[in-house]
LOGUVO-380888 format. One record per residue: residue number from 1; residue in one letter; y, x, z of N, C-alpha, C, O, CB in turn. Coordinates in steps of 0.2 Angstrom, whole numbers, padded with zeros to 4 digits. Glycine has a CB too. Layout:
// LOGUVO-380888
  num  residu   n.c2   n.c1   n.c3  ca.c2  ca.c1  ca.c3   c.c2   c.c1   c.c3   o.c2   o.c1   o.c3  cb.c2  cb.c1  cb.c3
  NUM       a      Y      X      Z      Y      X      Z      Y      X      Z      Y      X      Z      Y      X      Z
...
END
This chain:
// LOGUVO-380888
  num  residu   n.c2   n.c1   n.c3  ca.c2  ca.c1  ca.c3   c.c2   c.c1   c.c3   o.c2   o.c1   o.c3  cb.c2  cb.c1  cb.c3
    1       x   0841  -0273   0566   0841  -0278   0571   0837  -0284   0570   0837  -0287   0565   0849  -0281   0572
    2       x   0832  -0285   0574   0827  -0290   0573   0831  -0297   0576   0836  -0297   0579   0821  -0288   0577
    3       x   0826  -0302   0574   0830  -0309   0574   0832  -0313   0569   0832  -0319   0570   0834  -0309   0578
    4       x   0835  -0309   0563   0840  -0311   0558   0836  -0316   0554   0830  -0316   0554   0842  -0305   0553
    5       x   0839  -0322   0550   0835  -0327   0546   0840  -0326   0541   0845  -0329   0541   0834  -0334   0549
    6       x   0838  -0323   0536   0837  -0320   0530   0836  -0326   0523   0831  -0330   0523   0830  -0315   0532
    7       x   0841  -0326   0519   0839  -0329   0511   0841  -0325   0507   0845  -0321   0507   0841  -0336   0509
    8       x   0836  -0327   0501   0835  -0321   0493   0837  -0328   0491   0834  -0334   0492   0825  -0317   0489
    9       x   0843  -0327   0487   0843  -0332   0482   0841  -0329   0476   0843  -0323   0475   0850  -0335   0482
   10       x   0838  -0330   0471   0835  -0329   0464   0836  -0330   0459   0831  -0334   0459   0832  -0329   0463
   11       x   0838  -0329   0453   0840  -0334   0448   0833  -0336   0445   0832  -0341   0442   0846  -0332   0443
   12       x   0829  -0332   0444   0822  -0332   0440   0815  -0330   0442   0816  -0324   0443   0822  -0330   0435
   13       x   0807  -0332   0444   0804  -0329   0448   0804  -0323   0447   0804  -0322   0441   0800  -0330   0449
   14       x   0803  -0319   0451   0801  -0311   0450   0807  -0307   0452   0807  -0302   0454   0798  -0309   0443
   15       x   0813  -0309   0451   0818  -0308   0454   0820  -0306   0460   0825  -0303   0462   0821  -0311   0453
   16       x   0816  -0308   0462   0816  -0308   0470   0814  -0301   0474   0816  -0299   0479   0812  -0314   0472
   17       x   0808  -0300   0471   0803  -0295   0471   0807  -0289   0467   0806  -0283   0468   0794  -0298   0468
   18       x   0811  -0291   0462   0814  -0283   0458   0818  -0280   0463   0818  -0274   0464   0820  -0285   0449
   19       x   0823  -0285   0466   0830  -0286   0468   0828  -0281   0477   0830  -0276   0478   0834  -0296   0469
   20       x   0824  -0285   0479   0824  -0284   0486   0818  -0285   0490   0817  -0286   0496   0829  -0286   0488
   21       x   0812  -0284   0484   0805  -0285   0488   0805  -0280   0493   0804  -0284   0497   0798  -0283   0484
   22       x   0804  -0274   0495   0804  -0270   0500   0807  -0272   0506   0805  -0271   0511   0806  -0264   0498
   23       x   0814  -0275   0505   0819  -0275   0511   0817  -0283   0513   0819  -0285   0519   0828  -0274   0510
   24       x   0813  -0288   0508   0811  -0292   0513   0805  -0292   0515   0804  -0296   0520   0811  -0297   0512
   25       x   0801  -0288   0512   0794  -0282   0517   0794  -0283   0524   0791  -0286   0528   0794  -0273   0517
   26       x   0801  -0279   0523   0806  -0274   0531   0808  -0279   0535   0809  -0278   0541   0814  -0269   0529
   27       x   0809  -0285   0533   0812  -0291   0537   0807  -0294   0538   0808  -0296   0543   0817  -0296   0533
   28       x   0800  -0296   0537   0796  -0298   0538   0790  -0294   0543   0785  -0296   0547   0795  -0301   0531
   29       x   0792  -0288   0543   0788  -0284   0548   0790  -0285   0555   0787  -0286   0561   0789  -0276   0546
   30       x   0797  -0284   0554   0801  -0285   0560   0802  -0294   0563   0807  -0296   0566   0809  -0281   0558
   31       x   0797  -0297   0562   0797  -0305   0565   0805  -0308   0563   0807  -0313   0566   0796  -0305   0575
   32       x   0808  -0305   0557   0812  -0309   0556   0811  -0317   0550   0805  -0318   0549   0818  -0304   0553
   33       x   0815  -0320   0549   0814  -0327   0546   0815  -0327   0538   0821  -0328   0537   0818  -0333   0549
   34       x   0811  -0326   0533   0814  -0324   0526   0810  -0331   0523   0805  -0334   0523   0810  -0314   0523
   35       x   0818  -0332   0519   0819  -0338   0516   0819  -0337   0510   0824  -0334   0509   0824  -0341   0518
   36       x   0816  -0338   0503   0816  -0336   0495   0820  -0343   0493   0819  -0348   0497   0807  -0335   0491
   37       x   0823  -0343   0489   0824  -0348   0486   0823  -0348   0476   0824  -0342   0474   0831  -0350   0490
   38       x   0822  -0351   0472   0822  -0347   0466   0823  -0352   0463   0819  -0357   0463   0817  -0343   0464
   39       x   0831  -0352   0459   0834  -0356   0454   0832  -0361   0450   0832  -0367   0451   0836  -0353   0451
   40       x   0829  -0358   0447   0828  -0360   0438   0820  -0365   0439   0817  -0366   0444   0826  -0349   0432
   41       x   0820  -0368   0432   0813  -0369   0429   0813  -0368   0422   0816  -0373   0420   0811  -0374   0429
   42       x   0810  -0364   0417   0812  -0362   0413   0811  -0370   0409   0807  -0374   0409   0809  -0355   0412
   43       x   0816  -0370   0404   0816  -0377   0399   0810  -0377   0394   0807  -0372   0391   0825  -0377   0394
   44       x   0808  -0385   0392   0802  -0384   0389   0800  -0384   0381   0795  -0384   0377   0799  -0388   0392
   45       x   0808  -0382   0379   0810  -0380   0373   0806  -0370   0372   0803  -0366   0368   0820  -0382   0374
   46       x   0809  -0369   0378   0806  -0361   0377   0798  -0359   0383   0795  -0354   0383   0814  -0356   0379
   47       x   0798  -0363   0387   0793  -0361   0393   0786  -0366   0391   0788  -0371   0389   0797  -0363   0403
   48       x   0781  -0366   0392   0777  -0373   0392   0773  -0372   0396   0770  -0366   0397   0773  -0376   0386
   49       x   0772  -0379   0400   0772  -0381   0408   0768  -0376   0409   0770  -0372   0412   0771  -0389   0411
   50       x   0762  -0376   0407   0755  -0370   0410   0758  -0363   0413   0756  -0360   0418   0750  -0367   0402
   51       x   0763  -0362   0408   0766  -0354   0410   0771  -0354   0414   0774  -0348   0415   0769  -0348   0404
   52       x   0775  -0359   0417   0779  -0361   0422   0775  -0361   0426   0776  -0356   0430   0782  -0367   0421
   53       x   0770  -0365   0427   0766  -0365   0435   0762  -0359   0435   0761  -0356   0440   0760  -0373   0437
   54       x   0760  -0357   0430   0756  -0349   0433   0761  -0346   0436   0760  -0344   0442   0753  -0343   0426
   55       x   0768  -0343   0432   0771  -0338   0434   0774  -0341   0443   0775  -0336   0447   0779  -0337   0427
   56       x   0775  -0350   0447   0777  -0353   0450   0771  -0351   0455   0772  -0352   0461   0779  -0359   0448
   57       x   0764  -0348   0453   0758  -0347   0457   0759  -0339   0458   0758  -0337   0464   0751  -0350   0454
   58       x   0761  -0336   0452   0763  -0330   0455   0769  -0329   0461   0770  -0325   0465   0764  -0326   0449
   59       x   0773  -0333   0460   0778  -0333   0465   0776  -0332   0472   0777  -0328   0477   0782  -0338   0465
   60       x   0772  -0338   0471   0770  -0341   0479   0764  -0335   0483   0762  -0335   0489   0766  -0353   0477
   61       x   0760  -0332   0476   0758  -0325   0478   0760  -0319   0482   0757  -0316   0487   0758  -0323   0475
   62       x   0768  -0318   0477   0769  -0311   0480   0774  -0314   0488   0774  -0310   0493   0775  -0306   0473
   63       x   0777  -0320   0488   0781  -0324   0496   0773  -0320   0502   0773  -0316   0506   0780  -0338   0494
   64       x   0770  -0325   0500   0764  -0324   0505   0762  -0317   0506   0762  -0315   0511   0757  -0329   0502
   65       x   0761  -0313   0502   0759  -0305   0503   0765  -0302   0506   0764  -0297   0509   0757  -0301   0497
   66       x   0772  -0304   0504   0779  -0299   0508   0778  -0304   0516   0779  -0301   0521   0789  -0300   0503
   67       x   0776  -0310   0516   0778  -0311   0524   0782  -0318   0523   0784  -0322   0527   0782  -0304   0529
   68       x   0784  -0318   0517   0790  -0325   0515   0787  -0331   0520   0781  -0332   0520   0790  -0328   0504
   69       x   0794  -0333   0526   0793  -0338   0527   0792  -0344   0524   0788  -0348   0526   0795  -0338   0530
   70       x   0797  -0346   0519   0798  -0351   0514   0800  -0350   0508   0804  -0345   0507   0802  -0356   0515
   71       x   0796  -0354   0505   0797  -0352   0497   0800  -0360   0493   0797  -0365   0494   0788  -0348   0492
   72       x   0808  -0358   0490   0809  -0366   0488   0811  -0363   0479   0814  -0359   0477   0816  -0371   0494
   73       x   0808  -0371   0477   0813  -0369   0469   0817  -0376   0468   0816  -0381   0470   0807  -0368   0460
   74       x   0823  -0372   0464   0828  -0379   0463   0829  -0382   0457   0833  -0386   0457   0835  -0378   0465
   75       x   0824  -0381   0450   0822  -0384   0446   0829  -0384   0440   0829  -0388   0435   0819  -0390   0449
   76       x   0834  -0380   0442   0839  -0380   0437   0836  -0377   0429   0831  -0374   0428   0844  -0376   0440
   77       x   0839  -0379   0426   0839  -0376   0418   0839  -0368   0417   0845  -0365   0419   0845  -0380   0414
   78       x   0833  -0364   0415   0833  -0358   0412   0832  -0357   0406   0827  -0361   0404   0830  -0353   0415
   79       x   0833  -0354   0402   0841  -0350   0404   0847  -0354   0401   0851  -0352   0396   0841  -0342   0400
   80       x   0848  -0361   0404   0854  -0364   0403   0859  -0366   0409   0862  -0372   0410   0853  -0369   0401
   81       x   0859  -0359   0413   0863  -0362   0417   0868  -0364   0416   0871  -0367   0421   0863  -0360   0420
   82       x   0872  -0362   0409   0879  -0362   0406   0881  -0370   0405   0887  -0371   0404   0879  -0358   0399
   83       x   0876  -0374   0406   0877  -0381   0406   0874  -0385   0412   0870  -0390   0411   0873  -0384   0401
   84       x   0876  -0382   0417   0876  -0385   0424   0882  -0385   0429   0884  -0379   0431   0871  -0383   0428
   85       x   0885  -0390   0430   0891  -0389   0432   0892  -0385   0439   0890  -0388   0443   0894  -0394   0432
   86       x   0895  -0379   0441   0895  -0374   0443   0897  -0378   0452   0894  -0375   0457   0900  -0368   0438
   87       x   0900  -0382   0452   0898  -0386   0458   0890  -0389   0462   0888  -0390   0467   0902  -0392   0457
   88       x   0889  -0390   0454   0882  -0393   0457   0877  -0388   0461   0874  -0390   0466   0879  -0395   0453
   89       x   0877  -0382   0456   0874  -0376   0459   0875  -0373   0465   0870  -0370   0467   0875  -0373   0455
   90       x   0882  -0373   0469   0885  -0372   0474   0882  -0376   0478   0878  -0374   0482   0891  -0372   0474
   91       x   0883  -0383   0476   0882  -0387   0483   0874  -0388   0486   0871  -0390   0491   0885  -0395   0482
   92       x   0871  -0385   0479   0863  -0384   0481   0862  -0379   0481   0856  -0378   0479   0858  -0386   0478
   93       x   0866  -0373   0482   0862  -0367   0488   0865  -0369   0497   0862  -0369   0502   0865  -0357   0484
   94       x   0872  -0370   0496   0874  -0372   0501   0871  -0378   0507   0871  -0379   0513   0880  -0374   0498
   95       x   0867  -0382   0502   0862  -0387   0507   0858  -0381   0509   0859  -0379   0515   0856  -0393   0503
   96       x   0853  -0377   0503   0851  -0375   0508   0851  -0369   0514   0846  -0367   0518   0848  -0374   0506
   97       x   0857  -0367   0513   0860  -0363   0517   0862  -0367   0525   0863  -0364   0530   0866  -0360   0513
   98       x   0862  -0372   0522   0865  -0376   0529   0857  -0378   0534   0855  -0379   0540   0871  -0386   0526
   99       x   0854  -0378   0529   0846  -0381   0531   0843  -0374   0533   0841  -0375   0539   0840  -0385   0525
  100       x   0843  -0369   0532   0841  -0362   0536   0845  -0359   0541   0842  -0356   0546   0839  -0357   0533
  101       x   0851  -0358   0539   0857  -0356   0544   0856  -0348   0543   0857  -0345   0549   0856  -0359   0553
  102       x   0853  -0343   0537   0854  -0338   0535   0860  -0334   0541   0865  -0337   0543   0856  -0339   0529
  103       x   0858  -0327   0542   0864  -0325   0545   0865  -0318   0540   0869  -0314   0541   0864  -0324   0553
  104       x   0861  -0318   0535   0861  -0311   0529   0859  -0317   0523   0857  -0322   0524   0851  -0303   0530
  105       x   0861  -0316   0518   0861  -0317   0512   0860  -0311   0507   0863  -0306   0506   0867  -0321   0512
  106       x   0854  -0313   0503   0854  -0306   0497   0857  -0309   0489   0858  -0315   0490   0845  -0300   0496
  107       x   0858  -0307   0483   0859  -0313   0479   0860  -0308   0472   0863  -0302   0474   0867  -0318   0481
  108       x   0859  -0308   0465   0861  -0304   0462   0868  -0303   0460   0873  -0307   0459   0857  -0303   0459
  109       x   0869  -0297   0458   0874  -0294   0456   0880  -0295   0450   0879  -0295   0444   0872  -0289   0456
  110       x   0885  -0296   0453   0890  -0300   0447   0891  -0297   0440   0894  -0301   0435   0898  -0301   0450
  111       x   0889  -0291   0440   0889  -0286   0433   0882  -0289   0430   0883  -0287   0424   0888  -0277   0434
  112       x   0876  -0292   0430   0871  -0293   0426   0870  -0294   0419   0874  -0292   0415   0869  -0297   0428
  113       x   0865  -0297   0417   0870  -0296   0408   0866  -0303   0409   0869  -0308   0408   0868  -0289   0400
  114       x   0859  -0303   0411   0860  -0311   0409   0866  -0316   0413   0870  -0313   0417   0854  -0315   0412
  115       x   0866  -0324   0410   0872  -0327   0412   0869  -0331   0419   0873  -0332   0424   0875  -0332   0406
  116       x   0862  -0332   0418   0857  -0336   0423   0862  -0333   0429   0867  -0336   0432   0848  -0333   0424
  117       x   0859  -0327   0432   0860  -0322   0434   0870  -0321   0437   0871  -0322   0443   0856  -0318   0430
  118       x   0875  -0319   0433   0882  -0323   0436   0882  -0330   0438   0883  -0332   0443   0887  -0323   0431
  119       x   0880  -0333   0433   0881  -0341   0438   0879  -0341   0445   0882  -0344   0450   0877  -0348   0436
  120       x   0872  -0338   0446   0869  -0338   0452   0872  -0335   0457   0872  -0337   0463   0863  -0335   0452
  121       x   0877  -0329   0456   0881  -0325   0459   0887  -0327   0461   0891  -0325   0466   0881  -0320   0455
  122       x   0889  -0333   0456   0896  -0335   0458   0894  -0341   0463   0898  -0343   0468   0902  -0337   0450
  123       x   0888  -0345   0462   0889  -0350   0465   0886  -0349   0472   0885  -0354   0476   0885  -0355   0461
  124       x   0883  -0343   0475   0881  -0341   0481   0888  -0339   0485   0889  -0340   0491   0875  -0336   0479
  125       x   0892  -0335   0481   0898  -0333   0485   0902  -0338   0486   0906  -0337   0491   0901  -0329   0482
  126       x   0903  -0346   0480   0905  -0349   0484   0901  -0356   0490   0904  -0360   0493   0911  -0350   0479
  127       x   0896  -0355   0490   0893  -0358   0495   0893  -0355   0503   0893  -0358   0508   0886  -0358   0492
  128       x   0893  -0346   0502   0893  -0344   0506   0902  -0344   0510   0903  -0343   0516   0890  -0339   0504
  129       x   0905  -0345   0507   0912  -0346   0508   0913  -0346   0516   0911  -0352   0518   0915  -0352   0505
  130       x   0915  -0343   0522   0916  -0340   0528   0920  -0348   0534   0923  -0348   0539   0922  -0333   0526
  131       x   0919  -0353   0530   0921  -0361   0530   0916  -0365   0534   0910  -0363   0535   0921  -0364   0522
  132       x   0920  -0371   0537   0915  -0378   0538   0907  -0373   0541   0902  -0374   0539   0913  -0382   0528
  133       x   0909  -0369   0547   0904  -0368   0551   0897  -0363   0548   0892  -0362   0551   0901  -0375   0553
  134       x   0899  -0360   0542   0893  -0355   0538   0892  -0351   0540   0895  -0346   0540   0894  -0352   0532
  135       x   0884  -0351   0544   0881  -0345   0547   0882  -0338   0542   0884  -0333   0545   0873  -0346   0549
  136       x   0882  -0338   0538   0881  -0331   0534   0888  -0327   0535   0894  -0328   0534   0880  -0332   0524
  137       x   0885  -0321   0537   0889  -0315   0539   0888  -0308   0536   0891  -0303   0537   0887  -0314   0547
  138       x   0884  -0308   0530   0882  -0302   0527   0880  -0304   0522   0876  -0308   0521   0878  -0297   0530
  139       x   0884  -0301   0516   0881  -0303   0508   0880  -0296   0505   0883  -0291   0506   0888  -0307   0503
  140       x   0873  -0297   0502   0871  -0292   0500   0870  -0292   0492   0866  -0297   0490   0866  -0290   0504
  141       x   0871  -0290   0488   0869  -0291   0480   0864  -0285   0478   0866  -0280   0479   0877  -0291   0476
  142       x   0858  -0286   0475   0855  -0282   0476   0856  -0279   0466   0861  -0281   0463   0847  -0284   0479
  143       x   0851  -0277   0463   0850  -0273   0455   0845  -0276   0455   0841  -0277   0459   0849  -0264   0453
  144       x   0845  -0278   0450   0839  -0282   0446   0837  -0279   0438   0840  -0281   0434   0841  -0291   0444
  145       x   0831  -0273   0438   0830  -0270   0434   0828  -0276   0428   0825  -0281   0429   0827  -0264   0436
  146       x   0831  -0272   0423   0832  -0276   0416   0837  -0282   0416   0835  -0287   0415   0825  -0281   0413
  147       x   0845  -0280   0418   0847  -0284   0421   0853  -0281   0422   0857  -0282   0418   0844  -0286   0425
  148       x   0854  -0277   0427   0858  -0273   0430   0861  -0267   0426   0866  -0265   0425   0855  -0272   0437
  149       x   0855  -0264   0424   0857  -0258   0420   0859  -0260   0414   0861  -0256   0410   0852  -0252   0419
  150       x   0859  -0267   0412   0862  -0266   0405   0869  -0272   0405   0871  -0276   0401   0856  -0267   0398
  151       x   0869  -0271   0409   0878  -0276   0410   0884  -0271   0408   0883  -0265   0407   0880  -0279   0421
  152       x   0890  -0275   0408   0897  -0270   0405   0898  -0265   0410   0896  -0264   0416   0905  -0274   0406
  153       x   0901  -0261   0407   0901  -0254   0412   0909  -0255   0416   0911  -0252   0421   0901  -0245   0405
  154       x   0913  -0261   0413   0916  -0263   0418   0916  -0268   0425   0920  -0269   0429   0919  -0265   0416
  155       x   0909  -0269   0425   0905  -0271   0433   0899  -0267   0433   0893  -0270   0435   0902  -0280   0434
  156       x   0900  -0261   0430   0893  -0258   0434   0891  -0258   0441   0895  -0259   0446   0893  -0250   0433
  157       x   0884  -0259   0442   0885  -0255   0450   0883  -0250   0453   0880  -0245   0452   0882  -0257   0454
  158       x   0888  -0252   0459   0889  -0246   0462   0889  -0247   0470   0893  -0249   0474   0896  -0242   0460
  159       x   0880  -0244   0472   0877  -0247   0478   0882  -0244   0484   0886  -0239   0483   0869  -0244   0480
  160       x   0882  -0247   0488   0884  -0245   0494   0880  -0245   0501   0882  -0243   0506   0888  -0247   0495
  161       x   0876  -0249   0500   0873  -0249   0504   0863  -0247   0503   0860  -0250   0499   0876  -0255   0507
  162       x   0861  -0243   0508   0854  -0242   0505   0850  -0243   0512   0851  -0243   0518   0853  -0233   0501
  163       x   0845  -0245   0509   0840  -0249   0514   0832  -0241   0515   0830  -0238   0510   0837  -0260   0509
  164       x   0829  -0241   0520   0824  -0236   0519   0816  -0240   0517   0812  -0241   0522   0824  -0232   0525
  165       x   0816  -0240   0511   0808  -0244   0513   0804  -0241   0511   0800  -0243   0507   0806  -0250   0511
  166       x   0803  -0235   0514   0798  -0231   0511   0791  -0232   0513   0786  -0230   0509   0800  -0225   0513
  167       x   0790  -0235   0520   0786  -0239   0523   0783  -0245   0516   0778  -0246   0513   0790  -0243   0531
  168       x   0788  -0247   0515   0786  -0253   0512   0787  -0254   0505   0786  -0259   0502   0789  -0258   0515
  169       x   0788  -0248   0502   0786  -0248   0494   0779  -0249   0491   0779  -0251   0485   0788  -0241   0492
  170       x   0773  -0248   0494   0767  -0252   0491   0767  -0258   0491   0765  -0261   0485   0763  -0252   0494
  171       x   0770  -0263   0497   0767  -0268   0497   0774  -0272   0493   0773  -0278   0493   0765  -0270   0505
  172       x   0780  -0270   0490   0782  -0271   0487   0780  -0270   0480   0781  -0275   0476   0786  -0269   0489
  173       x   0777  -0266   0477   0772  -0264   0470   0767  -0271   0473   0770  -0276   0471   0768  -0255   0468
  174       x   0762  -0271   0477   0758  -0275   0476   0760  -0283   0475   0758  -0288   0472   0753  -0274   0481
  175       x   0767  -0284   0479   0772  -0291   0476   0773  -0291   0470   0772  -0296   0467   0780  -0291   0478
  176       x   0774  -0286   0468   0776  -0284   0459   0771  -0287   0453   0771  -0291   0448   0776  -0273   0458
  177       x   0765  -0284   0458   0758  -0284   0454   0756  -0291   0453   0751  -0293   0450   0752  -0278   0458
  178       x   0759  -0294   0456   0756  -0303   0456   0759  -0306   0451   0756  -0311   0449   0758  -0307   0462
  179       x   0765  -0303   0449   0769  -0305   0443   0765  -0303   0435   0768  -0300   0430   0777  -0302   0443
  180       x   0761  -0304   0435   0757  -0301   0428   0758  -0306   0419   0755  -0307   0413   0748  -0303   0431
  181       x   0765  -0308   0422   0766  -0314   0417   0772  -0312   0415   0775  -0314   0410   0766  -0322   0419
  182       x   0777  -0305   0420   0783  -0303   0419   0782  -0296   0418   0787  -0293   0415   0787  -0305   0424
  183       x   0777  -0293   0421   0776  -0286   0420   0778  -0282   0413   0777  -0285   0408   0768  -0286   0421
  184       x   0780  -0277   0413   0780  -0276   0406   0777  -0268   0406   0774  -0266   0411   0789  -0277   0402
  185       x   0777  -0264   0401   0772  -0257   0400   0779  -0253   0401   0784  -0253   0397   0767  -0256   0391
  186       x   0778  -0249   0405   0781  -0241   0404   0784  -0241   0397   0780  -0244   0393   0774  -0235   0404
  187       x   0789  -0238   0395   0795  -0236   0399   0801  -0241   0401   0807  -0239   0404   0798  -0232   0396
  188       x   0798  -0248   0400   0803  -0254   0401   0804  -0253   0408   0799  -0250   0412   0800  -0262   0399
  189       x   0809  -0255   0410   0813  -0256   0415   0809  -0261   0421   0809  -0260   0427   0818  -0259   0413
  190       x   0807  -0266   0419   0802  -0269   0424   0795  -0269   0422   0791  -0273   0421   0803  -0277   0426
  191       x   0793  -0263   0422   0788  -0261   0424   0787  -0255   0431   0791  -0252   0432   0787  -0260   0418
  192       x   0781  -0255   0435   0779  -0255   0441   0781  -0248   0440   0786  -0246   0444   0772  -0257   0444
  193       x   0780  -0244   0436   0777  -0236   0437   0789  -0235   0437   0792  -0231   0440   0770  -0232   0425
  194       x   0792  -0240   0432   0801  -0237   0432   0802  -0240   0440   0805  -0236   0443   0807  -0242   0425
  195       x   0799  -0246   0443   0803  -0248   0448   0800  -0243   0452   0805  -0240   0455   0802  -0254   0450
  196       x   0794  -0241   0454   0793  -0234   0458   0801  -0227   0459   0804  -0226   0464   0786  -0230   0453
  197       x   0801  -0226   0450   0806  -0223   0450   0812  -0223   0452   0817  -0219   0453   0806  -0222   0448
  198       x   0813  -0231   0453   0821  -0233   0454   0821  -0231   0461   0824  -0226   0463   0823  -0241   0453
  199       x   0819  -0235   0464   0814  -0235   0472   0817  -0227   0474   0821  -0224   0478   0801  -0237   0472
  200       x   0811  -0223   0470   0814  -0216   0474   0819  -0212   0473   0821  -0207   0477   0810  -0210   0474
  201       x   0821  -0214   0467   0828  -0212   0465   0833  -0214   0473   0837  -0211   0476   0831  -0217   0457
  202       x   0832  -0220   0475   0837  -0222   0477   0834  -0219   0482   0839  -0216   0484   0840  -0230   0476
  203       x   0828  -0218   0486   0827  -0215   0491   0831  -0209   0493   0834  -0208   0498   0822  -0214   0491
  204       x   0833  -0205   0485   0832  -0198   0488   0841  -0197   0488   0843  -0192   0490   0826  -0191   0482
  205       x   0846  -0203   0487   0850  -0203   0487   0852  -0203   0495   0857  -0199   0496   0851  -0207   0484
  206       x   0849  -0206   0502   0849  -0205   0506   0845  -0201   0511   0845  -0203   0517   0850  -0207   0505
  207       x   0840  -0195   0507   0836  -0193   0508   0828  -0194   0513   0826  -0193   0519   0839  -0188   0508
  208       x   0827  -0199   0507   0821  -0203   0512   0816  -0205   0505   0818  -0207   0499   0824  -0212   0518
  209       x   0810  -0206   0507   0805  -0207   0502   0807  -0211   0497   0806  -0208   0491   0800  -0209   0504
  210       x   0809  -0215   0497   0811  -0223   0494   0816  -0228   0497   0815  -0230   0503   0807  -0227   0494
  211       x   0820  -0231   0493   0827  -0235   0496   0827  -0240   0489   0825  -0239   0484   0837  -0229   0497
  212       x   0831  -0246   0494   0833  -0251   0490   0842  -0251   0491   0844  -0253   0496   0829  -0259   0492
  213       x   0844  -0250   0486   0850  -0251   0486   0856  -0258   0483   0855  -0262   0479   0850  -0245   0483
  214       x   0860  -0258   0487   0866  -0264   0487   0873  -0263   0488   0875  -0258   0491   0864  -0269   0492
  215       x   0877  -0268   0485   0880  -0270   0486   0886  -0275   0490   0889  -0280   0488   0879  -0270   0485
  216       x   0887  -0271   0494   0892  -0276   0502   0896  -0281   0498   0901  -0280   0493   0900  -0269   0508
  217       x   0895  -0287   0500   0901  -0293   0497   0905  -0292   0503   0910  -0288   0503   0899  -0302   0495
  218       x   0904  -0295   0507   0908  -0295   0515   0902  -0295   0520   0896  -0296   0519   0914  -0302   0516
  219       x   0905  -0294   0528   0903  -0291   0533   0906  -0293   0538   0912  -0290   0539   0903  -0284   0532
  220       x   0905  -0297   0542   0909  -0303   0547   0904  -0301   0554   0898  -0302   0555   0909  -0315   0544
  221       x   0909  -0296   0558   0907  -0293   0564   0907  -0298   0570   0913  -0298   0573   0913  -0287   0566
  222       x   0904  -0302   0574   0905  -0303   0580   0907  -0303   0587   0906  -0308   0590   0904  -0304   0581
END
């Protein structure tokens, strides 16, 4: 259905592009409104500022090549998110959720093994809360390779929902390819050549070239 205005919440760059670069390809082909938003700034105990703004120039790269209407960062502490109080983080996706009026939401997945990544998950679900006039009608939690596959096997995931982007698995690798500061080599997990594989794995689950697969949080029919 065309028309939808669409946000990626992300807890870190490139996340975005692991989680669900193809399906916002797909959203951006179809003249819909794709909103990024991306958590973090990495602290300057471990990041120094030069490789913050490179990796912040690759963001604003791979946004512009998928079609991203807006690209915002919210400058929280990475990876501390464990020392932000978990309201605050809500009420600053919730602004921005009130400022785009999203009617899809994608976000990652509450099994993750980083913690970035659950806080991000818990504070999106409750921003998104079905309350106080909240356009969002569809929650989608995507896999964030190096991430997803190695969380408790008591929140594995287990997609349910698969998207076709078979069309748009290149221009998802060339999103990919802008991150050269996150990239890693064969046989790691984020690297281009495993996400190909993920991609057609999940394709052929619904037998089609390539698929991004997800996780339904809820689903509010009109």
């Amino acid at each position: 259905m065309s028309g939808d205005t669409v946000l990626v919440v992300a807890p870190h760059p490139d996340d975005e592009i692991l989680g669900c670069g193809g399906v916002v390809a797909r959203h951006a082909a179809k003249g819909d409104e794709v909103h990024v938003v991306i958590v973090t700034r990495g602290i300057p105990e471990l990041f120094a500022p030069s490789l913050i703004e490179k990796t912040r120039e690759e963001a604003r790269a791979a946004s512009q090549l998928l079609g991203v209407s807006d690209l915002r960062f919210l400058d929280f502490p990475a990876p501390r998110l464990d020392v932000v109080a978990s309201h605050e983080l809500a009420d600053s996706i919730r602004a921005i959720i009130d400022a785009t009026q999203p009617n899809i939401v994608y976000l990652p997945h509450q099994g993750d093994l980083h913690a970035d990544h659950r806080a991000v998950h818990r504070a999106t679900l409750v921003a998104a809360r079905p309350v106080s006039a909240c356009p969002v009608l569809r929650l989608l939690c995507y896999e964030c390779p190096s991430e997803t596959e190695w969380g408790s096997p008591e929140e594995c995931f287990v997609p349910t929902v698969f998207v076709d982007i078979s069309v748009y698995l290149q221009t998802k690798q060339k999103a990919l390819a802008c991150y050269q500061t996150q990239l890693k080599a064969p046989p790691h997990s984020r690297s281009l050549q495993t996400i190909e594989h993920l991609a057609r794995l999940r394709g052929s689950t619904i037998s089609v070239d390539a698929a991004e697969a997800f996780v339904l949080v809820r689903e509010i029919l009109k």
